[in-house]
FIBAVO-68137 format. One record per residue (C-alpha): chain; x, y, z. Coordinates in nm, 3 decimals, padded with zeros to 5 digits. Example, Ala and Ser with C-alpha at 12.3 -4.5 7.8 and 13.67 -1.06 7.14 Angstrom:
2
{rec "A",{01.230,-00.450,00.780}}
{rec "A",{01.367,-00.106,00.714}}
END
This chain:
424
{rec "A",{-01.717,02.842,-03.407}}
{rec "A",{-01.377,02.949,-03.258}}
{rec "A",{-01.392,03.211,-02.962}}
{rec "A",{-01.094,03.513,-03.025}}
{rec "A",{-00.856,03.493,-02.807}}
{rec "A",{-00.916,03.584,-02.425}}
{rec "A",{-00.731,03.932,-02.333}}
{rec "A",{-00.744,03.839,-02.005}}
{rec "A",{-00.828,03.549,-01.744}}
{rec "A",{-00.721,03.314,-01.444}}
{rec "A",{-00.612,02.980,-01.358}}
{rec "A",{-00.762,02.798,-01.032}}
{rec "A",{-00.525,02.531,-00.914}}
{rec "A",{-00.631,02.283,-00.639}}
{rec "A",{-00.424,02.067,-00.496}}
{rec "A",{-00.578,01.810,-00.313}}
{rec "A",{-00.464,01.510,-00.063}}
{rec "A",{-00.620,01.280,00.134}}
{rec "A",{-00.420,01.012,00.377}}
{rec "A",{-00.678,00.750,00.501}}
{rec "A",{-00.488,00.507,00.743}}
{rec "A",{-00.812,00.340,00.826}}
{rec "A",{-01.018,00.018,00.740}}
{rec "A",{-01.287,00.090,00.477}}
{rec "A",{-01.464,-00.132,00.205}}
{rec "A",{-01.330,-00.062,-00.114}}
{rec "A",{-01.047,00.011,-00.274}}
{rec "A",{-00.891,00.276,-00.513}}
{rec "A",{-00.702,00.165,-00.858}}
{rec "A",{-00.453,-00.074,-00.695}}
{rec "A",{-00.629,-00.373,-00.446}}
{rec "A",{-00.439,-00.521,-00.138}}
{rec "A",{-00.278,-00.823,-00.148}}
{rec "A",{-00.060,-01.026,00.082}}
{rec "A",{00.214,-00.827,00.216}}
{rec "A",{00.582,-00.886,00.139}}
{rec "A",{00.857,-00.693,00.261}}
{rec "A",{00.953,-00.459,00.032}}
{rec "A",{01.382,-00.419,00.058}}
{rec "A",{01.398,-00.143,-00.238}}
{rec "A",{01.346,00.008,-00.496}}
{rec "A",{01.311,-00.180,-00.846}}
{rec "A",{01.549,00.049,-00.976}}
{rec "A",{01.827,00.305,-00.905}}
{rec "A",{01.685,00.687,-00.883}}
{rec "A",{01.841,00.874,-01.154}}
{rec "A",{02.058,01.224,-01.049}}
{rec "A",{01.743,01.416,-01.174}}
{rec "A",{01.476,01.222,-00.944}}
{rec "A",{01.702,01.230,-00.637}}
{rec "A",{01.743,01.611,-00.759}}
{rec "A",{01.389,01.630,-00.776}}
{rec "A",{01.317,01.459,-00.443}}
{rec "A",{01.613,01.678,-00.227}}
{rec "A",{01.441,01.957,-00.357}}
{rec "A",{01.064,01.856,-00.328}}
{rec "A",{01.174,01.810,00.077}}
{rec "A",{01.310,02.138,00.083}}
{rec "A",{00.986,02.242,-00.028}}
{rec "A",{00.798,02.003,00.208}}
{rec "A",{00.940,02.134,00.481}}
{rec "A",{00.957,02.553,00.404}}
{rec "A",{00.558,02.496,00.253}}
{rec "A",{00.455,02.318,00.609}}
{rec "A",{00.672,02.617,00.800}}
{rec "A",{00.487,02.881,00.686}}
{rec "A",{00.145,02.728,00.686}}
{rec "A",{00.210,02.605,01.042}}
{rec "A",{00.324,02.959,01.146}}
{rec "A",{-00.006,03.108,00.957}}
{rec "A",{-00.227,02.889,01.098}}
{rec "A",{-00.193,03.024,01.442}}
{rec "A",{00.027,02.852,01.769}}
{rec "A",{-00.249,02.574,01.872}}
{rec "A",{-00.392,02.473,01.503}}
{rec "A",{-00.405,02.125,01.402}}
{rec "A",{-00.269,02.153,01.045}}
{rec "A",{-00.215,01.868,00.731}}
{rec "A",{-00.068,01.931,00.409}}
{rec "A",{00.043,01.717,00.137}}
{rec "A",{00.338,01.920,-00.025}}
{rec "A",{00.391,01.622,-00.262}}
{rec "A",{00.061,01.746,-00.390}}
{rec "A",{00.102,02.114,-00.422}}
{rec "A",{00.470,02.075,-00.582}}
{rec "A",{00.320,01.847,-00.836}}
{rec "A",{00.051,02.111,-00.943}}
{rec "A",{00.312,02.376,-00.927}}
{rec "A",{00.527,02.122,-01.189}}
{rec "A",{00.239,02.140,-01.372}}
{rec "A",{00.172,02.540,-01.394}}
{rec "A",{00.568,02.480,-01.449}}
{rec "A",{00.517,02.357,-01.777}}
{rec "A",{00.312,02.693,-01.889}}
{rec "A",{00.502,02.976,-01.708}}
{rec "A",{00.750,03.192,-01.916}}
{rec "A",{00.953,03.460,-01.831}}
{rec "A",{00.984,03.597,-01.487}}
{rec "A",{00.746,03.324,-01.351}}
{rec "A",{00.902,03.041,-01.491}}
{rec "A",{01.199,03.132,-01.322}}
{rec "A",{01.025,03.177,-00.963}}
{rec "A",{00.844,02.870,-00.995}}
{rec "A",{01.189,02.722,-01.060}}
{rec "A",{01.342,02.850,-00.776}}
{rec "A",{01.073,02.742,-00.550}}
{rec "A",{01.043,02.427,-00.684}}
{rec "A",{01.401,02.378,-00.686}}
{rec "A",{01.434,02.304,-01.062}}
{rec "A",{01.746,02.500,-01.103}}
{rec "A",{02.009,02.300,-01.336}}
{rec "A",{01.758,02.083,-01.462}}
{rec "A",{01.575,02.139,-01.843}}
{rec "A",{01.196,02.124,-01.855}}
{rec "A",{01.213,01.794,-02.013}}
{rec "A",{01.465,01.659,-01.717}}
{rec "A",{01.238,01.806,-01.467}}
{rec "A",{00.923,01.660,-01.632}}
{rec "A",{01.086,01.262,-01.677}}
{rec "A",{01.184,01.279,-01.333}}
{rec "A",{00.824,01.443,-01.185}}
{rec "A",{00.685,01.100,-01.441}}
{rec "A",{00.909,00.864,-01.338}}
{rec "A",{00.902,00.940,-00.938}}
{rec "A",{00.501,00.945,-00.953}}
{rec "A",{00.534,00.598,-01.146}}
{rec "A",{00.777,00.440,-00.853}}
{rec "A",{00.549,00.542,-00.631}}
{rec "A",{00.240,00.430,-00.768}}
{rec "A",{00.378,00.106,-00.843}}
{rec "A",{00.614,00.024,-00.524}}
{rec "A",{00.366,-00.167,-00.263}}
{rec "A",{00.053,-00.287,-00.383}}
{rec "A",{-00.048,-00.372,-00.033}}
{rec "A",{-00.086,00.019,00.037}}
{rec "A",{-00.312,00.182,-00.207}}
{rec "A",{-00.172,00.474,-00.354}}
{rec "A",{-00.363,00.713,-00.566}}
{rec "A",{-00.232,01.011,-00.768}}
{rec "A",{-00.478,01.235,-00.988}}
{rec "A",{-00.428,01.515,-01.236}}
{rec "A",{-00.646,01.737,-01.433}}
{rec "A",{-00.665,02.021,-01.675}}
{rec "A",{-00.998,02.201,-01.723}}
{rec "A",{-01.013,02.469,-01.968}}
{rec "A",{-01.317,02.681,-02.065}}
{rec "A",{-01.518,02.667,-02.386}}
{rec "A",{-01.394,02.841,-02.636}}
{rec "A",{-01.037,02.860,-02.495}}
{rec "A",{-00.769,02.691,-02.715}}
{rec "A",{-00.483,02.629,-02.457}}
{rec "A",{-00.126,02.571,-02.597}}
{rec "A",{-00.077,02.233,-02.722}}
{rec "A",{00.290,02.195,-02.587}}
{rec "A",{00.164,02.267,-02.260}}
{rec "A",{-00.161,02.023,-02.273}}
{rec "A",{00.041,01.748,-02.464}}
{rec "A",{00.325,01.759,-02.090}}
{rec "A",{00.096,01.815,-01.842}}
{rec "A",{-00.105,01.462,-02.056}}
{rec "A",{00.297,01.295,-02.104}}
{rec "A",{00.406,01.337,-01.800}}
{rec "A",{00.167,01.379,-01.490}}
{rec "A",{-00.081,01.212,-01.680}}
{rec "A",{-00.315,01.476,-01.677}}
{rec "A",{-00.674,01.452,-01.780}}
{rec "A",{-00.744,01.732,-01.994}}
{rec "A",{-01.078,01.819,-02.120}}
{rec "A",{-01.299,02.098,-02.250}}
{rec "A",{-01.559,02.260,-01.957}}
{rec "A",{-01.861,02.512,-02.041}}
{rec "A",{-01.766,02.689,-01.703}}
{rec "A",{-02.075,02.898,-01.715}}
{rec "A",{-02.283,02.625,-01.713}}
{rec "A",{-02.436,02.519,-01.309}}
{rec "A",{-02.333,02.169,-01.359}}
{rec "A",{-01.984,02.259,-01.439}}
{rec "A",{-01.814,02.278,-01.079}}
{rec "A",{-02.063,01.913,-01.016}}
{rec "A",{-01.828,01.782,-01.305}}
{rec "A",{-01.469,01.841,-01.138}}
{rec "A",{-01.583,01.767,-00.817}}
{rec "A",{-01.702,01.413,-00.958}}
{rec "A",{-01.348,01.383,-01.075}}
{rec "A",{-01.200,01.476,-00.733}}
{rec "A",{-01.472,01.194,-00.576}}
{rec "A",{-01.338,00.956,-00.788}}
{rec "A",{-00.942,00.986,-00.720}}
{rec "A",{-01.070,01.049,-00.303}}
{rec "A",{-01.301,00.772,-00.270}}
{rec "A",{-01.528,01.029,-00.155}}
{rec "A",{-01.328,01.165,00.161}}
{rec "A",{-01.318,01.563,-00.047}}
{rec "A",{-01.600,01.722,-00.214}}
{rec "A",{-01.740,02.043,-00.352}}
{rec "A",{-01.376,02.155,-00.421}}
{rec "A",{-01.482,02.365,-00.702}}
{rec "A",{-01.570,02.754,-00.660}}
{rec "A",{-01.954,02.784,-00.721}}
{rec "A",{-02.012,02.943,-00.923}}
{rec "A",{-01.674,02.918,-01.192}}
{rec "A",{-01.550,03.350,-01.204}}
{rec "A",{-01.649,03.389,-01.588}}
{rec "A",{-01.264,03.525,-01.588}}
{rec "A",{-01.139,03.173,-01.549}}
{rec "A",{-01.048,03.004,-01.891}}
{rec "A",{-00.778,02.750,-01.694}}
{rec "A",{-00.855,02.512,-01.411}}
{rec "A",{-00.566,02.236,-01.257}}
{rec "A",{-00.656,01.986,-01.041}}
{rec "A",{-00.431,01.724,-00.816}}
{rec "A",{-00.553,01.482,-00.614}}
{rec "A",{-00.372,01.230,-00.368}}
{rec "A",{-00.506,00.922,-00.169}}
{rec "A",{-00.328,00.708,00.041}}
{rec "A",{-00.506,00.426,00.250}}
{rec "A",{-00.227,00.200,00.455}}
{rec "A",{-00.278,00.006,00.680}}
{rec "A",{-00.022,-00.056,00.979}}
{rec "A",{00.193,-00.372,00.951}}
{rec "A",{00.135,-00.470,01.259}}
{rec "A",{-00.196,-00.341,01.371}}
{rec "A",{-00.296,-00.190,01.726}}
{rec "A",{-00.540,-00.392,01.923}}
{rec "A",{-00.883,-00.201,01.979}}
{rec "A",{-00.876,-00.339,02.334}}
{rec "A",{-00.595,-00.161,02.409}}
{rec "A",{-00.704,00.183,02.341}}
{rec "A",{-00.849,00.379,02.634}}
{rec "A",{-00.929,00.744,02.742}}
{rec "A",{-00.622,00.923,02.878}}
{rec "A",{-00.472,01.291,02.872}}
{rec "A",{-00.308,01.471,02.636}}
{rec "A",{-00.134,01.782,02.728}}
{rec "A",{-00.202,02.109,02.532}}
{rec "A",{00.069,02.371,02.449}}
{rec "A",{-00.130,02.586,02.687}}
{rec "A",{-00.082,02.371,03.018}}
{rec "A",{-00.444,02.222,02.946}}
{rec "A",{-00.510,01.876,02.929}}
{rec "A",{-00.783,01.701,02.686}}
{rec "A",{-00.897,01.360,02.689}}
{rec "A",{-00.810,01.136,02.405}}
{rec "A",{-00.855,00.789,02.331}}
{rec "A",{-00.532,00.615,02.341}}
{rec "A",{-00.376,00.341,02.132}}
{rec "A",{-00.145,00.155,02.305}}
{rec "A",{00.022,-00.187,02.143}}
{rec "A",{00.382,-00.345,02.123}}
{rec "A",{00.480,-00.330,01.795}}
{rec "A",{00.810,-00.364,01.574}}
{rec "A",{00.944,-00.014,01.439}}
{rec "A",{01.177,00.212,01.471}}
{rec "A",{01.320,00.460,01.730}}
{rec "A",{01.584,00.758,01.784}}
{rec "A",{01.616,01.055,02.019}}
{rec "A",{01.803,01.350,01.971}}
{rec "A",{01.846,01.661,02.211}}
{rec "A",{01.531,01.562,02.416}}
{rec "A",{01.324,01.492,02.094}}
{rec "A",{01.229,01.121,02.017}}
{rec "A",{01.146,01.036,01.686}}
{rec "A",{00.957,00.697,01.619}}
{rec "A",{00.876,00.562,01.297}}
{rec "A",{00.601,00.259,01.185}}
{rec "A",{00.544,00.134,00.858}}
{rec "A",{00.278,00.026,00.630}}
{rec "A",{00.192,-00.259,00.411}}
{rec "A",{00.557,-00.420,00.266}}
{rec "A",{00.756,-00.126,00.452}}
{rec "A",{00.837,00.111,00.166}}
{rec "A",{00.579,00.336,00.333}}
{rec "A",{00.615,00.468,00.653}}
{rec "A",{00.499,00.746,00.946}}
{rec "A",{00.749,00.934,01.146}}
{rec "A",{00.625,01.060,01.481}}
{rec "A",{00.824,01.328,01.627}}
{rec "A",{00.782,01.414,01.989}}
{rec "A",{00.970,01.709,02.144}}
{rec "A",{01.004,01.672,02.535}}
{rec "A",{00.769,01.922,02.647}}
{rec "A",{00.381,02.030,02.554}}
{rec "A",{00.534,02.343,02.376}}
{rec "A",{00.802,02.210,02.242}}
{rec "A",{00.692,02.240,01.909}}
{rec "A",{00.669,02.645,01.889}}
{rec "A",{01.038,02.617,01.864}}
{rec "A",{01.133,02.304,01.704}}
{rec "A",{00.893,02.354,01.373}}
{rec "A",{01.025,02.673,01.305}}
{rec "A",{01.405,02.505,01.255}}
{rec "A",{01.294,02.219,01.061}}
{rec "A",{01.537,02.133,00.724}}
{rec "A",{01.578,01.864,00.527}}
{rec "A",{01.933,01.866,00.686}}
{rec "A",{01.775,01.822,00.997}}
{rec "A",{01.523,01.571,00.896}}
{rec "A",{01.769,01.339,00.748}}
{rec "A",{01.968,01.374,01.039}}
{rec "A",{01.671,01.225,01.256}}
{rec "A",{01.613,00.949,00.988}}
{rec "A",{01.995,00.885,00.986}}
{rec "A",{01.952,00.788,01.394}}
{rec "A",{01.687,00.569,01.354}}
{rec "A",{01.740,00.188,01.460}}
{rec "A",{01.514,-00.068,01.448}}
{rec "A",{01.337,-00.136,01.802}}
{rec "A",{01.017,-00.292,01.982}}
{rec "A",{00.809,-00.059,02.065}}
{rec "A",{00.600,-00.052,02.374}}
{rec "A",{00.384,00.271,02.213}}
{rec "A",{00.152,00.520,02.338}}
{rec "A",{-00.044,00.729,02.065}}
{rec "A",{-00.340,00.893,02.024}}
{rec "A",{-00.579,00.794,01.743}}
{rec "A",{-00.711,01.164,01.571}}
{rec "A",{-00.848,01.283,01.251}}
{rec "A",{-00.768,01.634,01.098}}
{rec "A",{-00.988,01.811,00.808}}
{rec "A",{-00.745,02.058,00.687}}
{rec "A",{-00.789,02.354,00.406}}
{rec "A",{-00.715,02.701,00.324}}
{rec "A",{-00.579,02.889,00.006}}
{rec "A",{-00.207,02.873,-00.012}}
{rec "A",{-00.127,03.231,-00.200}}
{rec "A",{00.014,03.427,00.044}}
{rec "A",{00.206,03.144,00.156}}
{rec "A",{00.341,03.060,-00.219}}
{rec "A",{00.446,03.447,-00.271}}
{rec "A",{00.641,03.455,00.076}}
{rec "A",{00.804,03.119,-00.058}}
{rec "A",{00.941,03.367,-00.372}}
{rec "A",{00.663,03.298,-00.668}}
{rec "A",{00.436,03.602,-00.640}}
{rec "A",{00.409,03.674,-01.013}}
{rec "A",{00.235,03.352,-01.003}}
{rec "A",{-00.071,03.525,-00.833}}
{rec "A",{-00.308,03.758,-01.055}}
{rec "A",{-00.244,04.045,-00.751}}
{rec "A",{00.093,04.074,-00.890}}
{rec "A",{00.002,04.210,-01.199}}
{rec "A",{00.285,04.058,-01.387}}
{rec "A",{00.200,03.765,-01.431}}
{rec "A",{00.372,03.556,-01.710}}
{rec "A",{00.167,03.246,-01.855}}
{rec "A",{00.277,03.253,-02.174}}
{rec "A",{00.375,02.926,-02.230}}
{rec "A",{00.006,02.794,-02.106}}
{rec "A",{-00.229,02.952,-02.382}}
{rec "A",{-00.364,03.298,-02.537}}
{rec "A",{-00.439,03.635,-02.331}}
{rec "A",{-00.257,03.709,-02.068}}
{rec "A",{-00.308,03.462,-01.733}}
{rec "A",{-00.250,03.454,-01.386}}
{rec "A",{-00.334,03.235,-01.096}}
{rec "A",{-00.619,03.378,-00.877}}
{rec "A",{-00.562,03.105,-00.605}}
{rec "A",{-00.414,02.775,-00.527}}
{rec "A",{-00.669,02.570,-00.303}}
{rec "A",{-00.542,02.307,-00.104}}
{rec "A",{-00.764,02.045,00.117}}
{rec "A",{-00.636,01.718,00.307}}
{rec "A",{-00.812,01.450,00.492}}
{rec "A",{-00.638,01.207,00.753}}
{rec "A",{-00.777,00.955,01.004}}
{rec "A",{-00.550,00.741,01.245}}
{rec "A",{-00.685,00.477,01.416}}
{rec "A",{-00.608,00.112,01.485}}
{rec "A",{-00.585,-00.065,01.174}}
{rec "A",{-00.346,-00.178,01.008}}
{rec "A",{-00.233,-00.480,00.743}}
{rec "A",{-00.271,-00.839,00.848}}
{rec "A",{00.070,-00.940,00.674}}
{rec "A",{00.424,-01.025,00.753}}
{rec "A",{00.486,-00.854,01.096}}
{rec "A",{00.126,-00.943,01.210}}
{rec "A",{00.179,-01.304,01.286}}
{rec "A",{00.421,-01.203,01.550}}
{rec "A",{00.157,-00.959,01.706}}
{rec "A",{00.091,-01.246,01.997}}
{rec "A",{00.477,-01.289,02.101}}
{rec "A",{00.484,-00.940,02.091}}
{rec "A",{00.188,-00.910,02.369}}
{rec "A",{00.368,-01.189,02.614}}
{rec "A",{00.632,-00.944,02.701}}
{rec "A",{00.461,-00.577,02.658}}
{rec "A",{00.666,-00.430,02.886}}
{rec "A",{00.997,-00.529,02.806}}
{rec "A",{01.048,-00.276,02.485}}
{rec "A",{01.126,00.107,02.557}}
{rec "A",{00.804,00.305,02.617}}
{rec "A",{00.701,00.579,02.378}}
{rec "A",{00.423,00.803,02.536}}
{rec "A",{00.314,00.991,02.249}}
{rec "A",{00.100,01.204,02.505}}
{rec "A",{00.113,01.615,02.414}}
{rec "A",{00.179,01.783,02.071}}
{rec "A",{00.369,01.637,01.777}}
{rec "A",{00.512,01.633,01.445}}
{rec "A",{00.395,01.323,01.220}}
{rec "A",{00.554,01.282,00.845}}
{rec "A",{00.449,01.011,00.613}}
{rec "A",{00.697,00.911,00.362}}
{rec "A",{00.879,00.675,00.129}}
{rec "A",{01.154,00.499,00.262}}
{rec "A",{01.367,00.425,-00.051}}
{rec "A",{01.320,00.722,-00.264}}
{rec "A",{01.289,00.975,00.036}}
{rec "A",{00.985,01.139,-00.080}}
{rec "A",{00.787,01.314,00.176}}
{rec "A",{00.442,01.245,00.079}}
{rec "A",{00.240,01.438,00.369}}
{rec "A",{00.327,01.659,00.709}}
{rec "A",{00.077,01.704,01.000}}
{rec "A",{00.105,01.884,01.351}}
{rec "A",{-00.116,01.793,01.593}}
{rec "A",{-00.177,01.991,01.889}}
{rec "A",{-00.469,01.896,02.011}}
{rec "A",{-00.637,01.501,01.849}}
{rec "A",{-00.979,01.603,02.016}}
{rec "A",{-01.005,01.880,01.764}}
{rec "A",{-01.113,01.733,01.383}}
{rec "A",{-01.160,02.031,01.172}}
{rec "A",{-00.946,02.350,01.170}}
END
């Protein structure tokens, strides 16, 4: 028996990521092998998917800006914005009207036809996926819709094509529904996020999307456990905490500009990368994060040369989470929130729809490990002349990025203000 159409009711969207850069038994769709180093892409990026990455960026860095600035002065704070603009590409596909047109301003879709925008969101996630297969890489997407509910078919049949969405039928009033979609999110997380789902499901809700993100690299040239020992870390505040401190030699990358330095280490094959960025002073981020660009950014990636490293940094781990609607409507979408009360969903299903909230949870751990490939074998050279590199004392506040050399896709963004501090 068909249920008539809804008159009314909301989408949930939850955008999960989770960056484990630690050892752990087990792997997640794509198993380590030997790494090789990885000198480029397999293929030229298309004008749409370098459109589509200058703009997800943009994004990247105005998302982090305002969370950062929300979030209070001395917050640790982790986002994946790779993640959220992937679940907004997705809502993307069922927005009409004066939505579809913030989302696409936002998401920085302007010029580009839904079916440009959707090849290059398919064939950027596929690089990605595919480009190192001595980094796992996981990328998850789901549409839940209640029982009952008959969403639109051109909408189910993209968000399937082209982010490779899972879309299935739920019974949200049943107790074991929100169990089910946080088994999903296990699944893509290897565990790390759980009991994502609201619980109960708002009988209202006839729409659920889901992304998920794991990464798990591991350092190409690994930090020594030996090394690492308590030392201070300066707080914003003119505090100091205790920390325990990697310290290694290791091959990467360096650059400094206007009393900033900006390292950079990779992962697996070297497609995949973090960028550490460490203003001069313990405060020094309350004014740099609020002028961050992607003009900026590339600027700092355009000075980086390839160095030894004698480096200082601590190891930390941030549990990060909060809704992201009043960040999304200062960004210029608010019709995509149900308080709005025009909401335009039309493309998406029956009744008329709106987004009650867009959840967003990360995970990250840095620590030691790292792949036993190519640059490891000259880990012991390294170590017979530790103090001949230039010293980087990663030893107050800082930026850290993790990203995709080739492409340029930002994949995560994480301040850390205080490592001592796991959950905020």
């Amino acid at each position: 028996m068909r249920f008539l159409p809804f008159p009314s009711g909301c989408l949930i969207m939850v955008a999960l990521s989770l960056s484990v850069l630690a050892c752990h038994s087990g792997d997640v769709l794509t198993s380590r092998t030997t790494a090789r180093s990885i000198t480029g892409l397999p293929r030229s990026l298309t004008a749409q998917e370098a459109q589509l990455v200058a703009t997800n960026n943009e994004f990247a860095f105005a998302l982090f800006k305002a969370v950062a600035e929300s979030a209070g002065p001395d917050a640790n704070v982790f986002i994946s914005p790779l993640s959220v603009d992937i679940i907004l590409g997705m809502a993307y596909n069922g927005a009409a009207g004066i939505t579809q047109a913030q989302l696409q301003q936002v998401l920085g879709l302007s010029g580009m036809s839904l079916d440009q925008a959707n090849n290059s969101y398919q064939s950027l996630i596929a690089l990605l996926l595919q480009l190192d297969p001595t980094v796992t890489f996981a990328l998850g997407n789901s549409v839940w819709y209640a029982q009952g509910y008959t969403p639109s078919p051109d909408f189910t049949n993209a968000t399937r094509t082209y982010f490779g969405a899972t879309v299935q039928e739920l019974n949200f009033g049943s107790p074991s529904a929100p169990a089910t979609i946080d088994q999903w999110v296990n699944n893509i997380t290897h565990g790390r996020i759980t009991n994502i789902a609201p619980e109960p499901i708002s009988p209202n809700t006839v729409v659920m999307l889901a992304n998920a993100i794991y990464f798990d690299g591991k350092w190409a040239t690994r930090f020594d456990p030996a090394q690492t020992t308590p030392a201070k870390f300066g707080l914003r505040t003119g505090d100091t905490t205790t920390v325990q401190m990697m310290s290694h030699a290791v091959p990467g990358w360096l650059a400094g500009d206007q009393g900033t330095t900006i390292a950079e280490l990779p992962y697996g094959g070297g497609a995949f990368r973090m960028t550490i960025v460490s203003p001069q002073e313990p405060n020094g981020l309350d004014s740099l994060v609020p002028t961050l660009t992607s003009g900026k950014w590339s600027g700092w990636v355009a000075l980086l040369n390839s160095a030894l490293l004698d480096l200082h940094m601590p190891k930390f781990t941030i549990v990060y989470g909060r809704p992201l609607d009043d960040v999304l409507s200062s960004l210029g979408a608010p019709t995509v929130f149900c308080q709005s009360g025009n909401s335009d969903f039309g493309n998406m299903g029956p009744g008329t729809l709106c987004i009650s909230t867009v959840m967003h949870k990360a995970f990250v751990n840095v620590d030691e490990s790292g792949t036993e490939a190519a640059g490891a074998s000259s880990a012991g050279d390294i170590d017979l002349c530790y103090t001949c590199f230039p010293s980087v004392v990663i030893n107050h506040p800082f930026l850290f990025i993790i990203r995709e050399r080739f492409s340029g896709t930002i994949l995560f963004i994480g301040r850390v203000m205080d490592p001592a501090m796991t959950s905020t």
